[in-house]
C-alpha positions as MATLAB code, in Angstrom:
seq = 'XXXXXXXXXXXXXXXXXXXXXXXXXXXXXXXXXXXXXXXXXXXXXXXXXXXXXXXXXXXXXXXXXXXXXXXXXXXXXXXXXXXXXXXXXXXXXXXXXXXXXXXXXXXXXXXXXXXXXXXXXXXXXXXXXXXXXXXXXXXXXXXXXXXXXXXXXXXXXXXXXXXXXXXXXXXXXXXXXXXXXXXXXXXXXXXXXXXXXXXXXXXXXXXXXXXXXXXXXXXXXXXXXXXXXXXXXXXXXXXXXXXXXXXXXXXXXXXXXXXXXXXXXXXXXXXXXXXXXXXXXXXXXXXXXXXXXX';
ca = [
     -55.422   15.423   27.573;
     -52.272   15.129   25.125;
     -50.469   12.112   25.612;
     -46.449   11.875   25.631;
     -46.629   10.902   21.569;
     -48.501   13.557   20.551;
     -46.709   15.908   22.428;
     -43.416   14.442   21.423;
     -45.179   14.684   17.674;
     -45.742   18.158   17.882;
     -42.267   18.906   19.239;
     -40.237   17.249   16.473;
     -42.923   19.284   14.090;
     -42.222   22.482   16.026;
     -38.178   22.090   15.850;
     -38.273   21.258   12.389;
     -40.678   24.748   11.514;
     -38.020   26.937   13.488;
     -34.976   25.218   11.845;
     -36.380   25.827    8.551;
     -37.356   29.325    9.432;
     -33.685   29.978   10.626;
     -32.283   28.037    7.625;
     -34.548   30.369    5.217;
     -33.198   33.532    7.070;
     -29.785   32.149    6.484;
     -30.080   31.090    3.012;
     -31.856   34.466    1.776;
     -28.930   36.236    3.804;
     -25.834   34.964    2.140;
     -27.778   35.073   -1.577;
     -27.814   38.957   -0.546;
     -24.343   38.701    0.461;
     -23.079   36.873   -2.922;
     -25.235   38.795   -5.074;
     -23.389   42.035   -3.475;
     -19.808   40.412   -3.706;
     -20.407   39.373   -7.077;
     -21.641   43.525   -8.001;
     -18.229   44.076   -6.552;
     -15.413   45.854   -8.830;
     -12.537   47.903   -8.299;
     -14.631   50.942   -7.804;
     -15.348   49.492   -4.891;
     -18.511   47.975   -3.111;
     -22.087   48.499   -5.460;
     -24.254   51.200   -4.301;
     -28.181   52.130   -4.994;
     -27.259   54.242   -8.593;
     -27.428   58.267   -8.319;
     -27.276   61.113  -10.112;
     -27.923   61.490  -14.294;
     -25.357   58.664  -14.873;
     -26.498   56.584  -12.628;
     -23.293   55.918  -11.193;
     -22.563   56.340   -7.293;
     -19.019   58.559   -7.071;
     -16.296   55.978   -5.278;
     -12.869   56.783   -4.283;
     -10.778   55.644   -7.131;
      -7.336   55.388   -5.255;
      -5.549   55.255   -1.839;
      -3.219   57.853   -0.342;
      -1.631   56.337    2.442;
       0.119   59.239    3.630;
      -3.107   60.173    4.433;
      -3.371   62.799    2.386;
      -5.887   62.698    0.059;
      -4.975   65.265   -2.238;
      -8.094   67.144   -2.932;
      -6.430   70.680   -1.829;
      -9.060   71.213    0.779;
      -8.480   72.009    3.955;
      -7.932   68.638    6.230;
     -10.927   68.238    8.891;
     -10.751   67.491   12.361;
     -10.564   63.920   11.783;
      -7.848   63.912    9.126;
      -5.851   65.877   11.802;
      -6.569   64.041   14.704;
      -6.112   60.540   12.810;
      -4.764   61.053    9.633;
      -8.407   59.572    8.141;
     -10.661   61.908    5.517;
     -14.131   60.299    5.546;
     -15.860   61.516    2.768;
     -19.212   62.888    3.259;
     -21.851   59.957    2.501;
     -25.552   60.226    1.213;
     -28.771   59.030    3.307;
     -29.034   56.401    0.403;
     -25.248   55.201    1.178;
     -25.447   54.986    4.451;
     -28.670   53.691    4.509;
     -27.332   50.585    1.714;
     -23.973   50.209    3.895;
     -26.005   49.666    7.025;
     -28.388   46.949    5.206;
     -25.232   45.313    3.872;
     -24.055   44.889    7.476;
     -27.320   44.010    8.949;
     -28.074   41.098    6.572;
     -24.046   39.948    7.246;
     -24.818   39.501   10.689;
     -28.142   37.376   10.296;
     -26.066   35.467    7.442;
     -22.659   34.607   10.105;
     -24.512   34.985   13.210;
     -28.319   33.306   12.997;
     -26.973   29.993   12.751;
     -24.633   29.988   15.922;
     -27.899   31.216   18.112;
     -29.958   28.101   16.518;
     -29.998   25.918   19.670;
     -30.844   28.750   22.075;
     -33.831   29.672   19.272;
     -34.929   25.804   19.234;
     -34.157   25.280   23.086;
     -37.059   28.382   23.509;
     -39.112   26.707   20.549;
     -39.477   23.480   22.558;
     -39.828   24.414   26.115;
     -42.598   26.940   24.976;
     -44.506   24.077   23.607;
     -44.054   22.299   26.404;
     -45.407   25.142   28.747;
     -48.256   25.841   26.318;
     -49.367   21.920   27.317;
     -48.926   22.874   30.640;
     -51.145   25.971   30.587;
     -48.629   28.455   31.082;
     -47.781   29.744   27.598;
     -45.054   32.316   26.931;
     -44.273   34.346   24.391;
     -42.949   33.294   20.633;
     -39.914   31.970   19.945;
     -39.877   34.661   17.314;
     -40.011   37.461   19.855;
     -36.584   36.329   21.179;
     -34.785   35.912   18.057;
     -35.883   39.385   17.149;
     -34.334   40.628   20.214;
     -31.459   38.800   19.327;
     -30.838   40.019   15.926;
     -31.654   43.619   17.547;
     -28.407   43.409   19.348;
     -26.682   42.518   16.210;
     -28.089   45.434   14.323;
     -26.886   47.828   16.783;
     -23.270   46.174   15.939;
     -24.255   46.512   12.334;
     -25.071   50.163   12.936;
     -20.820   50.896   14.551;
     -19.419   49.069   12.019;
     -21.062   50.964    9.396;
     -19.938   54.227   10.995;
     -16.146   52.299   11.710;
     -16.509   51.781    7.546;
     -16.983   55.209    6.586;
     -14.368   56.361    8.761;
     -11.714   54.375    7.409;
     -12.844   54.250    3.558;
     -11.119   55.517    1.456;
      -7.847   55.582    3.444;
      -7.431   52.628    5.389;
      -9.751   50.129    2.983;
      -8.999   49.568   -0.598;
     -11.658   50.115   -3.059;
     -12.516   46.389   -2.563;
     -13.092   47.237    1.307;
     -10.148   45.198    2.668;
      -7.321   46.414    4.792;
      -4.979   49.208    2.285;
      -2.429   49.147    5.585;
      -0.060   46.478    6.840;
       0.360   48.917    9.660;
      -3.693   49.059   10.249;
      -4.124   45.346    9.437;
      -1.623   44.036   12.309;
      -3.283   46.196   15.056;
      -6.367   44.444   14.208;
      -5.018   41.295   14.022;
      -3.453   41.928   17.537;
      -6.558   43.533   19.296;
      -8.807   40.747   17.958;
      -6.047   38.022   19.303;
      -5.423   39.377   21.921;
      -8.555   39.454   23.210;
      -9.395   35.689   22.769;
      -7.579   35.374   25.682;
      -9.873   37.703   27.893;
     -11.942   37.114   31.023;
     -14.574   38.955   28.950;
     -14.634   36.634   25.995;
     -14.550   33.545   28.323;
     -17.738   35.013   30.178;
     -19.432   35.965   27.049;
     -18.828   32.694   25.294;
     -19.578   30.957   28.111;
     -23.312   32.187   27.430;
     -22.856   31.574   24.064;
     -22.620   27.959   24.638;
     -24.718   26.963   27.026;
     -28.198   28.131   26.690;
     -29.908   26.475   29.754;
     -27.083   28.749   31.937;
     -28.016   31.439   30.618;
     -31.665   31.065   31.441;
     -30.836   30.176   34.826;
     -28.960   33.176   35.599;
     -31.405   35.445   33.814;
     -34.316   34.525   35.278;
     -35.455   31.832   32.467;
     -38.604   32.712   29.927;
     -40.753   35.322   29.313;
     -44.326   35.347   28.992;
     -44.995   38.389   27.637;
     -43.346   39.263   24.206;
     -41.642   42.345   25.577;
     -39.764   40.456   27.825;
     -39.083   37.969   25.299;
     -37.777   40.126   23.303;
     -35.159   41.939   26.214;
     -33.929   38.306   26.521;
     -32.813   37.568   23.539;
     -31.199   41.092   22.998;
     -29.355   40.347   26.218;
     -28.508   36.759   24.598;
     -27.322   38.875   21.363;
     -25.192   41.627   23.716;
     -23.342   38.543   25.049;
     -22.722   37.126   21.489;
     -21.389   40.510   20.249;
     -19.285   40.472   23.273;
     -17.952   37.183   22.247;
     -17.341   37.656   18.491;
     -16.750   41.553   18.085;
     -13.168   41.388   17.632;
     -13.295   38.454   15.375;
     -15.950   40.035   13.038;
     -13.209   43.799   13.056;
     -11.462   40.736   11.168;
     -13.683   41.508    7.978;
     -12.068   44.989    7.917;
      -8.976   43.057    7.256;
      -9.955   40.376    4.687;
     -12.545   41.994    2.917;
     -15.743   43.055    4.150;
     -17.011   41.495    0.469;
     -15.035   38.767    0.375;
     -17.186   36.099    0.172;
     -14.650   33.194    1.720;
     -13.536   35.473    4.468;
     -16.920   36.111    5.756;
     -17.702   32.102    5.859;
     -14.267   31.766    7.939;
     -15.102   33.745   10.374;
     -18.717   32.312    9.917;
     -17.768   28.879   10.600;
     -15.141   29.568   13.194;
     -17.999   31.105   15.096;
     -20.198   28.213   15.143;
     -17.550   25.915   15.957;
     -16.577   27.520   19.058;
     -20.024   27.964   20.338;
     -20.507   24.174   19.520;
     -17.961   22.195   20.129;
     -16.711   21.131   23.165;
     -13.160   22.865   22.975;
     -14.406   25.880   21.981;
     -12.477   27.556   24.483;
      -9.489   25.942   23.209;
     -10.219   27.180   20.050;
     -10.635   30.463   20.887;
      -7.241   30.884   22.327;
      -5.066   28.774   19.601;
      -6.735   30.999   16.745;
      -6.266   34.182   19.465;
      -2.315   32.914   19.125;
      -1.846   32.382   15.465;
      -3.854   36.396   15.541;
      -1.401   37.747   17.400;
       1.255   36.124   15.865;
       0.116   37.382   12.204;
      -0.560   40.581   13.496;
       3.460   41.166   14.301;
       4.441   39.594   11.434;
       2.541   42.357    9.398;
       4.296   45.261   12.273;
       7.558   43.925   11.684;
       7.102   43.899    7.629;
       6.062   47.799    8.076;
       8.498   48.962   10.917;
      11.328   46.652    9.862;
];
């Protein structure tokens, strides 16, 4: 029979395995992420090399009348929106997606760490009790699942906008475009949404409760902790369309919005939080409006 001290022995050993697991999934993240940034020039972000020169084409220049000068006949998209996507390689798009995916894990994996150790001790607790469930590494894969499928639209959201609406440095080229996003993404700080999805955020043993609490079986392990990462997305969506604004390379933007996500899922006026930066968003956001329309 284990006793209380070997059980509680085997629990601090158990939390301290997962936090270093998450910690080494964090670290190896933002080395990708400054190792990119640092590749960065004004050619814009690196990409896998192509071709006999073994340079990937970039745009060199914004048009922001939209027009991008090439003397081809404007697509659907450049009439509908006034945006001219150029047409990207498997290799690109398959490199921009990767970029995104590791951003997430980098800004995100750390927020989700007392859910992930919250499942890492209760399942050692049930495995004393007989009734083991799945890995704690089953959930945070569904987790990070959810994130990949965010990865996966902002990819597509970059290669809409690149080359009209993004510099060559992938931050905002527009005031016009920038204070829209800065008004969406405060704006919605103040949502029922965001208060129901951060709400989830926060408190892990609620959200067990209301989804029916652990899994046994990996696959179901796994659906909870996608359905953990839908409501994270849900909360911090808007505030990660901030990186089209900043700079989706720039290194001190992404640990803003990296740090203001943890602290709102951690401390106790995170709600507060939420809504003062939703304010200073908004007001930002007109400032940049008034600058273009004044």
């Amino acid at each position: 029979m284990m006793t209380n001290a070997t059980l509680e022995s085997l629990l601090r050993r158990d939390r301290a395995i997962v936090a270093a697991a998450i910690a080494m999934l964090a670290v190896v993240s933002w080395i990708y992420i400054l190792w990119l940034a640092a590749g960065m020039d004004m050619d814009g972000m690196p990409m896998p090399a192509t071709g006999t020169d073994g340079a990937m084409p970039m745009e060199t220049g914004m048009h922001m009348d939209m027009d991008m000068g090439s003397g081809t006949t404007a697509g659907p998209l450049d009439a509908m929106l006034g945006i001219s996507p150029r047409p990207w390689s498997a290799v690109e798009a398959a490199f921009t997606l990767t970029m995104w995916v590791v951003m997430m894990v980098g800004m995100m994996l750390p927020s989700a760490s007392p859910m992930i150790l919250l499942y890492a001790r209760v399942g050692r607790q049930s495995l004393r009790d007989g009734k083991p469930f799945a890995s704690a590494g089953y959930f945070t894969g569904g987790y990070l699942m959810a994130w990949a499928g965010f990865a996966l639209v902002a990819t597509l959201g970059q290669w809409l906008i690149e080359g009209t609406l993004l510099t060559p440095a992938l931050a905002s080229a527009s005031r016009l475009f920038s204070g829209i996003v800065l008004i969406v993404a405060g704006l919605y700080q103040w949502t029922p949404l965001k208060d129901a999805c951060l709400t989830q955020c926060q408190a892990p043993i609620v959200f067990l409760q209301r989804h029916g609490g652990f899994r046994s079986n990996p696959g179901g392990a796994v659906r909870l902790g996608y359905r953990h990462g839908l409501y994270c997305v849900g909360c911090c969506w808007a505030l990660m369309g901030l990186l089209f604004v900043g700079g989706i390379m720039n290194v001190l933007w992404i640990a803003a919005i990296a740090v203001f996500v943890l602290a709102e899922k951690l401390l106790p006026a995170g709600r507060l939080l939420s809504r003062v930066a939703g304010t200073g968003l908004i007001v930002v956001g007109i400032w940049q409006l008034a600058v273009v329309l004044g």
